[in-house]
C-alpha positions in Angstrom: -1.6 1.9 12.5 1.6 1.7 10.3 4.2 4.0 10.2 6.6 4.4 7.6 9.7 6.3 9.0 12.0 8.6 6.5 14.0 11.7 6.5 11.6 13.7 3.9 9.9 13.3 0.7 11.3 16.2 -1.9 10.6 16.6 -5.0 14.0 14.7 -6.3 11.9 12.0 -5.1 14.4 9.0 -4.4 14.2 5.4 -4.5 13.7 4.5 -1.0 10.5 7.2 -0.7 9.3 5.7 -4.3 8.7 2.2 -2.6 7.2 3.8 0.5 4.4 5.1 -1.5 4.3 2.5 -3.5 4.1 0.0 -0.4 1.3 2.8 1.1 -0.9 1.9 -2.1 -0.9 -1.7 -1.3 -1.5 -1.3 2.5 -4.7 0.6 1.7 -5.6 -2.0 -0.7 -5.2 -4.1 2.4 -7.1 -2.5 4.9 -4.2 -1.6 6.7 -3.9 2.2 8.1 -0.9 3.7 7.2 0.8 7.1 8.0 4.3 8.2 6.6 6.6 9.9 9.2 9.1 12.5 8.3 11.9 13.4 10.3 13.1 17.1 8.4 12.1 20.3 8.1 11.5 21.2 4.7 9.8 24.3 3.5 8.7 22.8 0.1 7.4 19.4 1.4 3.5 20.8 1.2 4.3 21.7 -2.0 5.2 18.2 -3.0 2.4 16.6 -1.2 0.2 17.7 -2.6 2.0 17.6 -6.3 1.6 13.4 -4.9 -1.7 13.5 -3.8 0.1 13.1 -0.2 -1.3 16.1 1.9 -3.3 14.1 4.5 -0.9 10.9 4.7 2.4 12.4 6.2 2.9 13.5 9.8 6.4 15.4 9.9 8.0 15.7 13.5 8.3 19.6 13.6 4.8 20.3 12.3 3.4 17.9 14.9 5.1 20.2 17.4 4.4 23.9 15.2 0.9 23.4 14.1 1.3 26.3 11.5 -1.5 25.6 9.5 -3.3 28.8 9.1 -1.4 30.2 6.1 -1.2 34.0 6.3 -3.3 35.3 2.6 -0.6 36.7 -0.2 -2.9 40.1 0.3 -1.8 40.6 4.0 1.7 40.7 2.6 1.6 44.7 3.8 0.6 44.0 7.1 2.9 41.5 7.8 6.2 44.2 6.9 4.5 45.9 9.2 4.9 43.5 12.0 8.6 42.7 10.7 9.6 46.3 11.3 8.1 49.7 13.1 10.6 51.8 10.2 9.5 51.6 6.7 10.6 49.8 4.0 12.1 51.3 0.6 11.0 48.5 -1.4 12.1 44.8 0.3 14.7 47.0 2.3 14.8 49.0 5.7 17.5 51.3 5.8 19.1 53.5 8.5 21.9 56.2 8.2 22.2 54.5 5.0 23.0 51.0 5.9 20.3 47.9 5.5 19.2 47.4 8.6 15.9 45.0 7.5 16.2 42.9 4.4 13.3 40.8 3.0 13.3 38.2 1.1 9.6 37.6 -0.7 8.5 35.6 -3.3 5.3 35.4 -5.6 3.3 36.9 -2.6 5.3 34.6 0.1 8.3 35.4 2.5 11.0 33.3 2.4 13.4 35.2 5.4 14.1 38.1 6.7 17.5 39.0 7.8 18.1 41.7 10.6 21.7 43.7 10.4 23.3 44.9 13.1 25.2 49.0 12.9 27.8 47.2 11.3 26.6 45.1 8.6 26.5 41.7 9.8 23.3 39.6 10.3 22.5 39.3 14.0 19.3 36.9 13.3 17.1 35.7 10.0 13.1 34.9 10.3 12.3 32.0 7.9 8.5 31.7 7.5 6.2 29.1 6.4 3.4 30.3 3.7 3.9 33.5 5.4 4.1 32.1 9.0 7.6 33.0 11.3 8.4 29.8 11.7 12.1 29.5 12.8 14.8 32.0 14.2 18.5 31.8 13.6 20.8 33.3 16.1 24.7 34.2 14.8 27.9 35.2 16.9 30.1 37.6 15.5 32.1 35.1 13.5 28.6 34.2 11.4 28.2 31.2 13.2 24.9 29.6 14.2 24.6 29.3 17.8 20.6 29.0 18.3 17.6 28.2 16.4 14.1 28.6 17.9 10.9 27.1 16.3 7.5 28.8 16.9 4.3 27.6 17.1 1.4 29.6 15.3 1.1 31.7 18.3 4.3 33.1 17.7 5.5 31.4 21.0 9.2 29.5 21.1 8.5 25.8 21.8 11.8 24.3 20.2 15.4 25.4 20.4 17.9 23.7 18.8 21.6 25.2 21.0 25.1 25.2 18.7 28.5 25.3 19.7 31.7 25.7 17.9 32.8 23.3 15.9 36.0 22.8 13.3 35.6 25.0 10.1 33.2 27.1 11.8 30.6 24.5 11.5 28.8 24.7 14.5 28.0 21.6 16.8 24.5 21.2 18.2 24.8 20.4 21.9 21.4 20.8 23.4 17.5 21.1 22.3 14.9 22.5 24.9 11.2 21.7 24.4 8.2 22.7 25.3 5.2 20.8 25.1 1.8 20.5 26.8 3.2 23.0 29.3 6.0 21.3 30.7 9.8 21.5 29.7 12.0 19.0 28.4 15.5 19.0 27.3 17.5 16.7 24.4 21.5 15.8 23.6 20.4 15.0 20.2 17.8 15.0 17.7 17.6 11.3 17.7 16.0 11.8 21.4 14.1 14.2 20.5 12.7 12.0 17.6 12.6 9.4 20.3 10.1 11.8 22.0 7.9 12.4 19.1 7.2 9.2 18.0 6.1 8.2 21.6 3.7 11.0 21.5 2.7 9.7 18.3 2.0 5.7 19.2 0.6 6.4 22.4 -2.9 5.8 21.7 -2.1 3.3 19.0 -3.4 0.1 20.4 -1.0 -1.5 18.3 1.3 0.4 16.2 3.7 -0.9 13.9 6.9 1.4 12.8 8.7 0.1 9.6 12.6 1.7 9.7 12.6 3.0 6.1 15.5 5.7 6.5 18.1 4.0 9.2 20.0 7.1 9.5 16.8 8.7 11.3 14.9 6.0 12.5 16.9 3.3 14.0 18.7 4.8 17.3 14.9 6.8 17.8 13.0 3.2 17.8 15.7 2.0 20.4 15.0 5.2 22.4 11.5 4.9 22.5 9.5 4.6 26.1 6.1 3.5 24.3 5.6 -0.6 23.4 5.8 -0.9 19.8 6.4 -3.8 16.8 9.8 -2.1 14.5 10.6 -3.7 11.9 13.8 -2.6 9.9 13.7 -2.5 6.2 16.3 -2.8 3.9 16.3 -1.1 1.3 20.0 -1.7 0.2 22.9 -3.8 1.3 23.7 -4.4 5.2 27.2 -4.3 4.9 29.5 -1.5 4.4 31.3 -3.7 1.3 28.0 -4.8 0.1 29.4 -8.7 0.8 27.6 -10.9 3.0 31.1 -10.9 5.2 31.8 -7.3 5.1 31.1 -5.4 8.2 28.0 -4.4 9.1 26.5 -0.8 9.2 26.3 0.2 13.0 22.6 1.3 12.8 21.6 -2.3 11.3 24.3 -3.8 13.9 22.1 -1.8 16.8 18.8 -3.0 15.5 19.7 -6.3 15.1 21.6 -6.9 18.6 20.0 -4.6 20.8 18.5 -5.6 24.1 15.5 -3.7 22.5 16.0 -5.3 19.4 13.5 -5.0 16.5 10.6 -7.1 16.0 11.7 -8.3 12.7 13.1 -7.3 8.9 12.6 -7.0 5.3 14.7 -7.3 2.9 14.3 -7.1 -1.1 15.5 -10.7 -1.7 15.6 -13.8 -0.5 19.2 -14.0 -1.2 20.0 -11.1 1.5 17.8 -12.1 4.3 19.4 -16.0 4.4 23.1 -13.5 4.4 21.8 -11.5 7.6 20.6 -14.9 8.9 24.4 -16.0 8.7 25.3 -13.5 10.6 23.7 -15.2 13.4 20.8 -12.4 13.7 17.9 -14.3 15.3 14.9 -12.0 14.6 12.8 -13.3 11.3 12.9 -12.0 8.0 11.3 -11.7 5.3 12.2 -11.2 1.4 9.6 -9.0 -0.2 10.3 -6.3 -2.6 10.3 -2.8 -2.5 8.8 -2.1 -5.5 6.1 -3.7 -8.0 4.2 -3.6 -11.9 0.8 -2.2 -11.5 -1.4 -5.0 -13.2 -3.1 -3.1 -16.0 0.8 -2.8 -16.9 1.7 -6.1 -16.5 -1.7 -7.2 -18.7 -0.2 -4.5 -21.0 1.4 -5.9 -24.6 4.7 -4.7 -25.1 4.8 -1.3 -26.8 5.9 -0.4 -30.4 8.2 2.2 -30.4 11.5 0.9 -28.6 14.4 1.6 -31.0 16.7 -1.2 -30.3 20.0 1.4 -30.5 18.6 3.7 -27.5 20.8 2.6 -24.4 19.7 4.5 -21.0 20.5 4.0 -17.7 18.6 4.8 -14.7 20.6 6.1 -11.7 21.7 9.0 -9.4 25.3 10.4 -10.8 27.7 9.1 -8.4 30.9 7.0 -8.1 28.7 3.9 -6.6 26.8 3.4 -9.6 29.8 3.1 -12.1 28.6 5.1 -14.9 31.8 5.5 -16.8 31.7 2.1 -17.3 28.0 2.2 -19.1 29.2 5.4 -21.3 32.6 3.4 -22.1 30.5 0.4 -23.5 28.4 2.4 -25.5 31.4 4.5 -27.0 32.3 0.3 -27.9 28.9 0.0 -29.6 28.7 3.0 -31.3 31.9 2.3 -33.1 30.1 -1.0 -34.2 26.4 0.3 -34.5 26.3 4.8 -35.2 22.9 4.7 -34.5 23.6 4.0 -30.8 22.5 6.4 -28.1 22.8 6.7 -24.4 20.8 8.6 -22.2 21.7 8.7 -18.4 18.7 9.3 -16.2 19.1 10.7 -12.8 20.1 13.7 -10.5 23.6 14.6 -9.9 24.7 15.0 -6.8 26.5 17.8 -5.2 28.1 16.7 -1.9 31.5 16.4 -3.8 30.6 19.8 -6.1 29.5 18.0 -8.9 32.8 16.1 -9.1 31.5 13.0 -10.6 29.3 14.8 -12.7 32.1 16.8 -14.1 33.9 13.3 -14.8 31.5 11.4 -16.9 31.2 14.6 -18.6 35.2 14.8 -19.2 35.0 11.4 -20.7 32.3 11.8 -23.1 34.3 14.9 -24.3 37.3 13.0 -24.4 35.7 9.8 -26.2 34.1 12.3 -28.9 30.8 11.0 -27.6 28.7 14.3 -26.5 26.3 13.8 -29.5 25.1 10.4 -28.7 25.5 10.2 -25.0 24.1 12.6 -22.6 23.1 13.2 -18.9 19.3 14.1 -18.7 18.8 14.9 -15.1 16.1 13.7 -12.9 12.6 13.0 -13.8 9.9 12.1 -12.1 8.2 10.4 -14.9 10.2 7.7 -17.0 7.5 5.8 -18.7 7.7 7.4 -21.9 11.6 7.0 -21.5 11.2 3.4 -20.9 8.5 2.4 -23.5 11.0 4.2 -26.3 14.2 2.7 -25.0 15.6 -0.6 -26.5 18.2 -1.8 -23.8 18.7 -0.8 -19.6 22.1 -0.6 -18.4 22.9 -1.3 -14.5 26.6 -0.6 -13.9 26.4 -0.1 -9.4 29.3 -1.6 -7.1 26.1 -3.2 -5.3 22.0 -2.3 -5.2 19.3 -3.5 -2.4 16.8 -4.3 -5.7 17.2 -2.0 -8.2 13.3 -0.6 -9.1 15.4 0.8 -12.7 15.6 -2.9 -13.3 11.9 -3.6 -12.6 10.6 -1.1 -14.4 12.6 -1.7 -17.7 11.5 -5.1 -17.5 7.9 -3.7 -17.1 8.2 -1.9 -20.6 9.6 -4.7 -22.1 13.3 -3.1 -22.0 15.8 -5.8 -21.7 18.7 -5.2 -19.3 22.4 -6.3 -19.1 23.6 -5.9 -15.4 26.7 -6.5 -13.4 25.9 -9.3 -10.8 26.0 -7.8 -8.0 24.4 -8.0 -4.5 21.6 -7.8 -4.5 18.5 -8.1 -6.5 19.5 -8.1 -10.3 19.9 -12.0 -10.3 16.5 -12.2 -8.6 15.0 -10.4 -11.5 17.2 -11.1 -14.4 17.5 -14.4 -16.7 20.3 -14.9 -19.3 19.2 -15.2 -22.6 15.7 -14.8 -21.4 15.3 -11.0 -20.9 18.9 -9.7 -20.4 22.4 -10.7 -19.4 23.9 -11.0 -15.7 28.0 -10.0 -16.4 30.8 -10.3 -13.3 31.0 -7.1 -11.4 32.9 -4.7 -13.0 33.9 -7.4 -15.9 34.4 -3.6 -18.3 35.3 -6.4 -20.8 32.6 -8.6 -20.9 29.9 -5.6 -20.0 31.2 -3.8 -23.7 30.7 -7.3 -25.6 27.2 -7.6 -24.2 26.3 -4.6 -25.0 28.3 -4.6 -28.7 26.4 -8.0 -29.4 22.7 -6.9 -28.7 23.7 -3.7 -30.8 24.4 -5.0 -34.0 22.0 -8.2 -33.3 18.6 -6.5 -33.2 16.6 -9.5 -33.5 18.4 -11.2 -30.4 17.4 -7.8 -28.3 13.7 -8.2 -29.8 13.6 -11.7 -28.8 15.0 -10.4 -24.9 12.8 -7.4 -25.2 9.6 -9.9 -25.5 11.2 -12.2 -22.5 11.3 -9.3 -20.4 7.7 -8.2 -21.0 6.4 -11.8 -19.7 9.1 -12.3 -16.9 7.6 -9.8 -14.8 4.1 -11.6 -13.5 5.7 -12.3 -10.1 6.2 -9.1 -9.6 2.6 -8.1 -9.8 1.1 -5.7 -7.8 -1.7 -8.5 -6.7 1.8 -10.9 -6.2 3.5 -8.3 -3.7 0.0 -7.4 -2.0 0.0 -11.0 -1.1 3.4 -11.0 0.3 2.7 -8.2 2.5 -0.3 -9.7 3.6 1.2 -13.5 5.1 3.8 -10.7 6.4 1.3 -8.8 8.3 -0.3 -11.6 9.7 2.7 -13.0 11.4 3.0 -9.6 13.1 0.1 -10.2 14.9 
């Protein structure tokens, strides 16, 4: 069996999980069993499953311990606020001497939590459930910090405690996690032990199970804490050093995997290009260069479509400072005051670890460049075919990328793309003059005249537009299949 490791799949679903279903596709077309292996709880992950026709092909670590599958009917709703309180409940509400003592939270016939107030107002404990299961616990000191949270099982019986501890800004630190499993007790530091744990379990009876790191942040130190005998290969998905040049230093968790006295069995990287840099850096385990990503054939047998319009600019890409995107909505201000009639569209989710600070940037500078009629930020969607078969040119603007799949799929559609050379798969994937333009990282200058040029020269971006629809045949679905295939062999 194959196991693909990760944190989750959500419904933002992200580059890295893209290529692990992809990569499950061509498996099965392999004969090779494959199961994907989450790492975090996640309330709407059965949700999206099943929205990805993924319900029977993930095992996620705290339902392998839970086993909550017996949803509790919308219809039973009453008899579960029954069970949640002995007083009765004035709507979602119980209240005593005239203070909510029960509150519950419910949705379309589902509980989401229910929070439990002490005489004085603040909330001693909150039951979140799972399709109307009590599936967790939270436990707050008087300061409404978490100190415990206990899993259940659908028995109702605790079998996982996570133990907190304070922490600076009242976050709190976890410190211990108890188990129990199979009737015996164990006890974890961290969560990467307890993964550790899990996994083992997992592999046991696996005469020979194969664990591919997708996620290092959640699979790495787990695979070197692991009892059981099994082949881990690390994959990476993006650049190894924290620079994104071959010299840089390198991330700790690809440092571990790569030196370890339990080091990995081998690696995959998206290019050939990254794996000779990791071989530089005198790691001795083999890799391989095979990409994360690939054109279905009846797509690559496709003609190129009809309705690009050569002045629609997009760019594909989360909303962060990595990817550069003032410098794609500064070239396109360039154009447009060339060519009206060009448009940018910037596709992806923007993230919120900073509060939106990026967001709220790119935004300031379409405002200030008189711009928000032409260029906009669309969000994430799931779906960009439609985008991509309308779109006349891709923009990639990142400090660094692992392959870029935006790339791959333009090129797919027959979208040309003009990219800043960086490490690492753009150059693997792009030929100048042939279906786009590689320009020096960060070159602002030269990035603006690109993109002027193919503006106001339609019939050179028809000519790229064409190149790019033919370039793509090595990266057939039927090409990659093969790659994994010689790959899998030499695993055994």
């Amino acid at each position: 069996m194959n196991y693909f490791v990760t944190s989750n799949i959500d419904e933002l679903t992200s580059a890295i999980e893209k290529s692990i279903i992809q990569r499950r596709r061509l498996f099965l077309k392999l004969g090779q069993a494959v199961k994907i292996v989450t790492r975090q709880y996640d309330f709407a992950q059965g949700a999206v499953l099943a929205k990805l026709d993924l319900s029977d092909a993930v095992v996620n670590m705290f339902g392998y311990f839970q086993q909550l599958d017996r949803p509790v009917p919308a219809s039973k709703i009453n008899q579960l606020r029954r069970k949640i309180s002995q007083m009765p409940f004035a709507g979602d509400t119980v209240t005593v001497d005239k203070k909510p003592r029960v509150v519950l939270h419910e949705q379309a016939g589902l509980i989401n939590y229910v929070d439990y107030r002490d005489q004085f107002g603040f909330t001693d404990r909150r039951d979140y459930y799972f399709r109307n299961q009590l599936s967790y616990s939270e436990y707050f000191d008087d300061g409404g910090k978490l100190i415990t949270r206990s899993y259940r099982n659908d028995s109702g019986a605790q079998i996982l405690t996570y133990h907190y501890r304070g922490g600076e800004g009242n976050v709190p630190v976890l410190t211990l996690i108890q188990l129990d499993y199979e009737e015996r007790g164990y006890q974890f530091d961290n969560e990467d032990q307890l993964f550790a744990f899990f996994l083992d379990h997992l592999v046991v009876a696996d005469p020979a199970p194969v664990l591919f790191a997708d996620r290092d942040d959640v699979a790495v130190q787990a695979f070197l804490a692991m009892q059981v005998p099994a082949k881990r290969i690390m994959m990476l998905h993006s650049i190894f050093t924290t620079n994104g040049k071959p010299d840089g230093d390198m991330f700790k968790n690809f440092e571990d995997a790569f030196r370890s006295p339990k080091s990995f069995t081998g690696f995959v990287a998206a290019t050939k290009r990254e794996v000779a840099d990791v071989h530089a850096r005198d790691v001795t385990i083999p890799g391989v260069a095979i990409p994360p990503s690939f054109v279905p054939d009846e797509l690559v047998n496709a003609p190129r479509g009809t309705k690009h319009v050569p002045t629609r600019v997009i760019a594909v890409a989360r909303v962060t400072p990595l990817k550069q995107l003032s410098h794609a909505i500064a070239s396109v201000i360039a154009a447009h005051a060339k060519n009206p009639a060009v448009t940018l569209d910037i596709w992806g989710y923007e993230e919120n670890w900073d509060n939106f600070n990026e967001s709220r940037k790119l935004r300031e500078q379409i405002a200030s460049g008189d711009a928000s009629d032409y260029i906009r930020l669309r969000g994430y969607q799931a779906d960009l075919n439609e985008v991509y078969e309308e779109a006349g040119l891709l923009l990639l603007t990142s400090e660094y990328e692992g392959f870029s799949m935006a790339v791959l799929e333009a090129l797919s559609h027959g979208v040309p793309v003009v990219s800043y050379d960086v490490n690492y798969g753009p150059a693997e994937m792009i030929e100048n003059g042939v279906n786009g333009y590689l320009v020096d990282p960060s070159d602002q200058y030269n990035l603006q005249r690109r993109v002027t040029e193919l503006m106001t020269h339609p019939e050179r971006l028809e000519k790229l537009g064409q190149g790019a629809k033919t370039s793509v045949q090595k990266w057939s679905e039927d090409a990659i299949a093969t790659r994994w295939s010689s790959f899998l062999k030499t695993l055994k």
